[in-house]
C-alpha positions in Angstrom: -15.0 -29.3 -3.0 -11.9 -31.7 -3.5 -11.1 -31.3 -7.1 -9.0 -34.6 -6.4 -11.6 -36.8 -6.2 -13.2 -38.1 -9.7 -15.9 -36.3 -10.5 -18.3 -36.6 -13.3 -18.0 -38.2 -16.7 -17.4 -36.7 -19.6 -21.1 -34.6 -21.6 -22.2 -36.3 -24.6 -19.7 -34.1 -26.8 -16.7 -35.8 -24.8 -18.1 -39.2 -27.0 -16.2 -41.1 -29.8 -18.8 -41.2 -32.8 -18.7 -45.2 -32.3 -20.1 -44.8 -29.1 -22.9 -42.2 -30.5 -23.8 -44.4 -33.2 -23.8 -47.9 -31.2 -26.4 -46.0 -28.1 -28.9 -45.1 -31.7 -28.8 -48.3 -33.0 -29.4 -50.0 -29.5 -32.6 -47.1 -28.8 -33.9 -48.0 -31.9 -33.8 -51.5 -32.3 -36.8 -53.6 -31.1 -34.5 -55.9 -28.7 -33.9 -52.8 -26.2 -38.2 -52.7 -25.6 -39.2 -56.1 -25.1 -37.3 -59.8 -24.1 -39.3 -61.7 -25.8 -37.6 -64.8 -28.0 -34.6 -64.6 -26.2 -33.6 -60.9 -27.5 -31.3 -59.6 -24.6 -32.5 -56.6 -23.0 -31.4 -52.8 -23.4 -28.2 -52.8 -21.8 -25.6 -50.0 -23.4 -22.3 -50.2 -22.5 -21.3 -46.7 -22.5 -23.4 -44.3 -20.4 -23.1 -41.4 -18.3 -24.9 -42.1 -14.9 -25.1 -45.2 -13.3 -28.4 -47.3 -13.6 -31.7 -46.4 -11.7 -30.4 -42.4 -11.1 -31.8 -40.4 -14.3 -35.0 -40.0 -12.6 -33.7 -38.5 -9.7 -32.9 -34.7 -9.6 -29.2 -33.4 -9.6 -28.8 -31.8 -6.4 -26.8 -28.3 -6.0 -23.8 -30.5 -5.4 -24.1 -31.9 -8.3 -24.7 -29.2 -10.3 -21.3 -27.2 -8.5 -19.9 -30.2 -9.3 -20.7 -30.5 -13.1 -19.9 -26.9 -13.7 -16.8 -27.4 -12.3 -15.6 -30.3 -14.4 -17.5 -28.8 -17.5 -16.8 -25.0 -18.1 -14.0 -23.1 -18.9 -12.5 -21.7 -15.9 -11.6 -18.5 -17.0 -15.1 -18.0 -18.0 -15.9 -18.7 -14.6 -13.9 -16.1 -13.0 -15.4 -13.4 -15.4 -19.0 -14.9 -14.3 -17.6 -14.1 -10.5 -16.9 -10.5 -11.1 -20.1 -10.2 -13.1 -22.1 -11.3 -10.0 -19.8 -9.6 -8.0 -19.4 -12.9 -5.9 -18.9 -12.6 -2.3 -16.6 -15.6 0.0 -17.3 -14.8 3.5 -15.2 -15.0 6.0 -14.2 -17.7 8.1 -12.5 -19.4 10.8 -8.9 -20.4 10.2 -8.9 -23.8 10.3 -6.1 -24.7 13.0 -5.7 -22.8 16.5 -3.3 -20.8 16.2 -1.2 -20.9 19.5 1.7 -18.8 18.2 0.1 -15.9 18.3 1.2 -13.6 21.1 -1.2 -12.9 23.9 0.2 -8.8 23.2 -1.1 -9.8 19.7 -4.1 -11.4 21.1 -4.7 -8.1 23.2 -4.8 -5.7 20.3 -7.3 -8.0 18.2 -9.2 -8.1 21.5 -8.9 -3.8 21.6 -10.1 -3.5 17.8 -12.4 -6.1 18.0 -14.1 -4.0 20.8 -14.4 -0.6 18.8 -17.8 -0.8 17.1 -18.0 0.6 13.3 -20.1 4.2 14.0 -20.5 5.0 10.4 -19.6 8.1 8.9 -21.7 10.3 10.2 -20.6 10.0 13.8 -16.7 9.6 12.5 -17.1 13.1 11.5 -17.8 14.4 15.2 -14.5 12.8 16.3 -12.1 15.1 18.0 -9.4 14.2 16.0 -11.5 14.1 13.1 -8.2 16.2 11.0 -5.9 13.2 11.9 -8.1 11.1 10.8 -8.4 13.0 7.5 -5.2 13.0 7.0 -4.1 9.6 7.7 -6.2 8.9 5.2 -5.3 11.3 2.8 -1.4 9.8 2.9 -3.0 6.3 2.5 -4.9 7.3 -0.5 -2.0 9.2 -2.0 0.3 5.3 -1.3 -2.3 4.2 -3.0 -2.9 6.0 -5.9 1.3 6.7 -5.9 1.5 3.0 -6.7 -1.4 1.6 -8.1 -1.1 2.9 -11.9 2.4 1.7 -12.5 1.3 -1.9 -11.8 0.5 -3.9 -14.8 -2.2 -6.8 -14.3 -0.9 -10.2 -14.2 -1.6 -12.3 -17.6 -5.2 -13.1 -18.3 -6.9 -10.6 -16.0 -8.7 -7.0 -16.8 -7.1 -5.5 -13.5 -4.9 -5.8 -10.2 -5.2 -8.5 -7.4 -4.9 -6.9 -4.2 -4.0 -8.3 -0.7 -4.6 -6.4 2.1 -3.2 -7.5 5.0 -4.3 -5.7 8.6 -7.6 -4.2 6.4 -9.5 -3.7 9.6 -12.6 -2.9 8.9 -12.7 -2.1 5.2 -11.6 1.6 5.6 -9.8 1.5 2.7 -11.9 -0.2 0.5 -13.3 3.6 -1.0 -9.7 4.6 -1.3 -9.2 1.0 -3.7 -12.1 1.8 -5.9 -10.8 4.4 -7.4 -8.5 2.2 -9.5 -8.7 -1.0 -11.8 -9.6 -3.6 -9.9 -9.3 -7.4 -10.7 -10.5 -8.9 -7.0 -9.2 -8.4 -3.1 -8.5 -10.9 -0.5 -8.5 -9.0 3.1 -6.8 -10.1 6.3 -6.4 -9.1 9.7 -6.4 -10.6 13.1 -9.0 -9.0 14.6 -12.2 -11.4 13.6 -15.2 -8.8 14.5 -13.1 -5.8 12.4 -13.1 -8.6 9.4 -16.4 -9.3 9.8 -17.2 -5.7 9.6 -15.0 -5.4 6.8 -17.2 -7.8 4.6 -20.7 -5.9 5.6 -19.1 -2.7 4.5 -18.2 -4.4 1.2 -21.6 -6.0 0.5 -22.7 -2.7 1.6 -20.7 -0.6 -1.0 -21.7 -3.1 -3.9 -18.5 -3.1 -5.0 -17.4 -4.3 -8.3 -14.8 -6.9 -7.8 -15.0 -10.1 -5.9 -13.3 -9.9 -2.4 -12.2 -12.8 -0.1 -12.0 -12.3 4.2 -9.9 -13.7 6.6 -8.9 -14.3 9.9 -5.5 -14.8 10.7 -2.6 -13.8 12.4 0.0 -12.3 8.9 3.1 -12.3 11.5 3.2 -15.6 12.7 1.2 -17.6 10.6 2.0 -18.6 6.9 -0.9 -17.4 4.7 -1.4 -20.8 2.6 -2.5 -22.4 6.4 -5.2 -20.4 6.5 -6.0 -19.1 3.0 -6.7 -22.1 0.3 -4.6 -22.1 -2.5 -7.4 -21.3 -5.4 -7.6 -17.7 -3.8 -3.8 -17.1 -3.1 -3.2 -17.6 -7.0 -2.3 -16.2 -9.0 0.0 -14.4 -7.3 -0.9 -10.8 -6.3 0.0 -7.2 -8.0 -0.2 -5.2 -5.0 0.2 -6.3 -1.0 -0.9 -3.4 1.3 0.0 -3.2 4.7 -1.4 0.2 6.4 -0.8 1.3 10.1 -0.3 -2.2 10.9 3.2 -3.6 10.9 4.5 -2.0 14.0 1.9 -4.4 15.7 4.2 -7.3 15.0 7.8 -6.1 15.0 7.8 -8.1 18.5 10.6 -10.5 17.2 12.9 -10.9 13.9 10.4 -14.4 13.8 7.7 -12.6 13.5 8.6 -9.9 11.3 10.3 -12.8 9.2 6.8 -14.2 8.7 5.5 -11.6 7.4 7.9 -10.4 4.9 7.8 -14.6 3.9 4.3 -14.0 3.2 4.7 -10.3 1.2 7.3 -12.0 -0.6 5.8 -16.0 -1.6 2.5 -14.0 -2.7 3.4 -11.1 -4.3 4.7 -11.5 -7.9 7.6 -10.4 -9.6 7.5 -6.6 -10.3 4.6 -6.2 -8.0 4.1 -3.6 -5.3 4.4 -3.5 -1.4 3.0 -0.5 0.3 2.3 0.6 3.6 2.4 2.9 6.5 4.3 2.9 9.9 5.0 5.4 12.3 8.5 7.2 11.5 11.4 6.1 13.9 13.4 8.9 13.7 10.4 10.7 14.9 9.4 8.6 17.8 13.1 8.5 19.1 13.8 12.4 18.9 10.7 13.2 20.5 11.8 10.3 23.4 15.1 11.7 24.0 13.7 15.9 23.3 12.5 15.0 27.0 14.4 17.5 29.8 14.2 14.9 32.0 16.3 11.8 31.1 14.9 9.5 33.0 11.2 10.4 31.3 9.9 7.8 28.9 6.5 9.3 28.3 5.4 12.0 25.8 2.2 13.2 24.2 -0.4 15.8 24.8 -4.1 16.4 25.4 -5.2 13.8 22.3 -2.6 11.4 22.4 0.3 9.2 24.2 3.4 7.5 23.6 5.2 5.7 26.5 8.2 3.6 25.9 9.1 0.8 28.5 12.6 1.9 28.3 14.9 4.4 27.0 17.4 3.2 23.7 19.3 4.5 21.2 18.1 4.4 17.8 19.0 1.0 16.4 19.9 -0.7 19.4 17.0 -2.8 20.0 15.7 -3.8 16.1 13.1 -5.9 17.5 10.8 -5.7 20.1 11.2 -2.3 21.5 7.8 -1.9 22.3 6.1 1.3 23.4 2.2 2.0 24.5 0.5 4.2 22.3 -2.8 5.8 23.4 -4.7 8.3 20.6 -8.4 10.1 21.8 -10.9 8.0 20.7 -9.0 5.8 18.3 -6.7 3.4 20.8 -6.8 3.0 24.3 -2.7 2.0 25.1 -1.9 -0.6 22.9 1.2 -1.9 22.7 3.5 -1.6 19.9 6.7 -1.5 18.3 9.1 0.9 16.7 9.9 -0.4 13.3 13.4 0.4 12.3 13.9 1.2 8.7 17.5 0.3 8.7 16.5 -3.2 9.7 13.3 -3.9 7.9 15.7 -2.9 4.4 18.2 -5.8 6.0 15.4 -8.0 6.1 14.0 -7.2 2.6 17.1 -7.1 0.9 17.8 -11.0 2.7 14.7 -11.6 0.5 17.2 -12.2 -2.3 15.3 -8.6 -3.9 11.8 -10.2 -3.9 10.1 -6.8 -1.9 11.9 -3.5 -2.8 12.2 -0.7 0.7 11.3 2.5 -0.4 11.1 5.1 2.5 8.3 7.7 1.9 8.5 10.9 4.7 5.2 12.4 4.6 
């Protein structure tokens, strides 16, 4: 609803005594019931409605819009989390034609891989990488998580996850204070399965799902302003960024919107395959001219062979992992360069490197 436009007047409380005491004197004289020997008729000058609508029941519009204009807003927010309110997704509300059709692909690829639950997850051949992917996200997490202080006015964090897939690490989150979540990623199906594993986990905090493209589209087009602030403690980016370390542009946008969201003294965390390990593997090769390694469970297969550091940006690769991903491209993340780019943040996100 636009809070812009006026909305309604003032309860009874809202009053000046005069007011009070001139509607009394009007309801209880005689002139306001009958006309008769020229007595003018019951006509207050103050009143809260127009004429002719008291009868006529407040629709659910009007009633959002009352509560709105009447209640406290922070006792709002804590009737949110007591309901444990639910925003569904939606459609970003532009088309996003900067998003790459490499980009475009690996939503496609996710969007394709159904959610099989956890029973079936367990009979996954690589079930132990899985386990321990896991295991380092849920030690960033819990690494992090208690040494950030919730912002003023709330009992816990505000978390933004951006590339949450479907909701994997929504267990990991519950484990700490929680204030409320707003979860991104490009892949629309993935988010929508993000949000029935949520309402399926009856989580205690609010969360928010979107769709949208965090590399090349500013959050604020997407996301409306009420649920970007205030500003977030933590922004969480796991197994995700080398998706969009295509171009400086892109990897610009993102670190724009890590950095214009996430407040002062907050947290950024994440995971990214290691460079010095994809480049010593690459060049461990006998044969020079080889740009492929990998074994029985998974690939990696570079379009061309570089020296570390020589292309920052868009040195892409094809990664293919048993059952997981099926040769989608991506793109080694140089450390040296994403601490350039942070640091040209004027000191807004700290780079920590993390070896597992």
């Amino acid at each position: 609803m636009d809070r812009s436009k006026s909305g309604p007047m003032a309860p009874p409380s809202a009053r000046s005594a005069k007011h009070v005491d001139n509607e009394i004197h009007e309801l209880a004289s005689p002139s306001t019931i009958t006309n008769k020997g020229g007595r003018r008729p019951y006509a207050p000058q103050w009143r809260v409605s127009p004429p002719g609508c008291v009868t006529k029941p407040l629709s659910q519009k009007d009633m959002h819009a009352w509560k709105l204009g009447t209640h406290n807003p922070l006792r709002l927010e804590q009737e949110d989390a007591r309901t444990n309110q639910h925003v569904p997704c939606r459609r970003p509300r532009h088309s996003d034609s900067r998003t790459s059709d490499e980009a475009a692909g690996v939503a496609t690829h996710y969007n394709k891989r159904q959610d099989v639950g956890l029973k079936a997850r367990e009979l996954s051949p690589i079930i132990a990488l899985k386990r321990f992917n896991n295991w380092i996200k849920s030690s960033i997490i819990s690494l992090h998580t208690p040494r950030v202080k919730a912002g003023p006015g709330r009992q816990g964090i505000r978390v933004l996850d951006l590339g949450c897939g479907k909701g994997g690490d929504l267990r990991k989150w519950s484990q700490h204070r929680i204030s409320d979540m707003v979860m991104i990623d490009i892949a629309e199906v993935s988010v929508q399965q993000a949000s029935m594993r949520y309402k399926e986990g009856r989580y205690a905090w609010p969360a928010h799902f979107y769709t949208c493209d965090a590399f090349r589209t500013p959050l604020d087009q997407v996301v409306p302003a009420g649920v970007l602030s205030p500003m977030f403690d933590v922004v969480s980016m796991q197994f995700c960024l080398h998706y969009g370390w295509d171009s400086e542009a892109s990897a610009r946008t993102m670190l724009s919107n890590v950095a214009r969201w996430l407040r002062p003294g907050g947290s950024f965390i994440g995971t990214i395959p290691d460079d010095d390990t994809l480049f010593g593997r690459l060049h461990a090769l006998e044969d020079p001219a080889a740009l492929k390694f990998g074994n029985e469970n998974y690939s990696v297969e570079f379009d061309e062979r570089l020296e570390p550091g020589a292309k920052p940006f868009g040195n892409k690769y094809y990664f293919w992992l048993n059952d997981a991903v099926d040769n989608v491209p991506e793109y080694v993340v140089d450390w040296a360069t994403l601490e350039t780019c942070v640091w040209q943040r004027k000191n807004k996100v700290q780079a920590t490197n993390m070896d597992a």
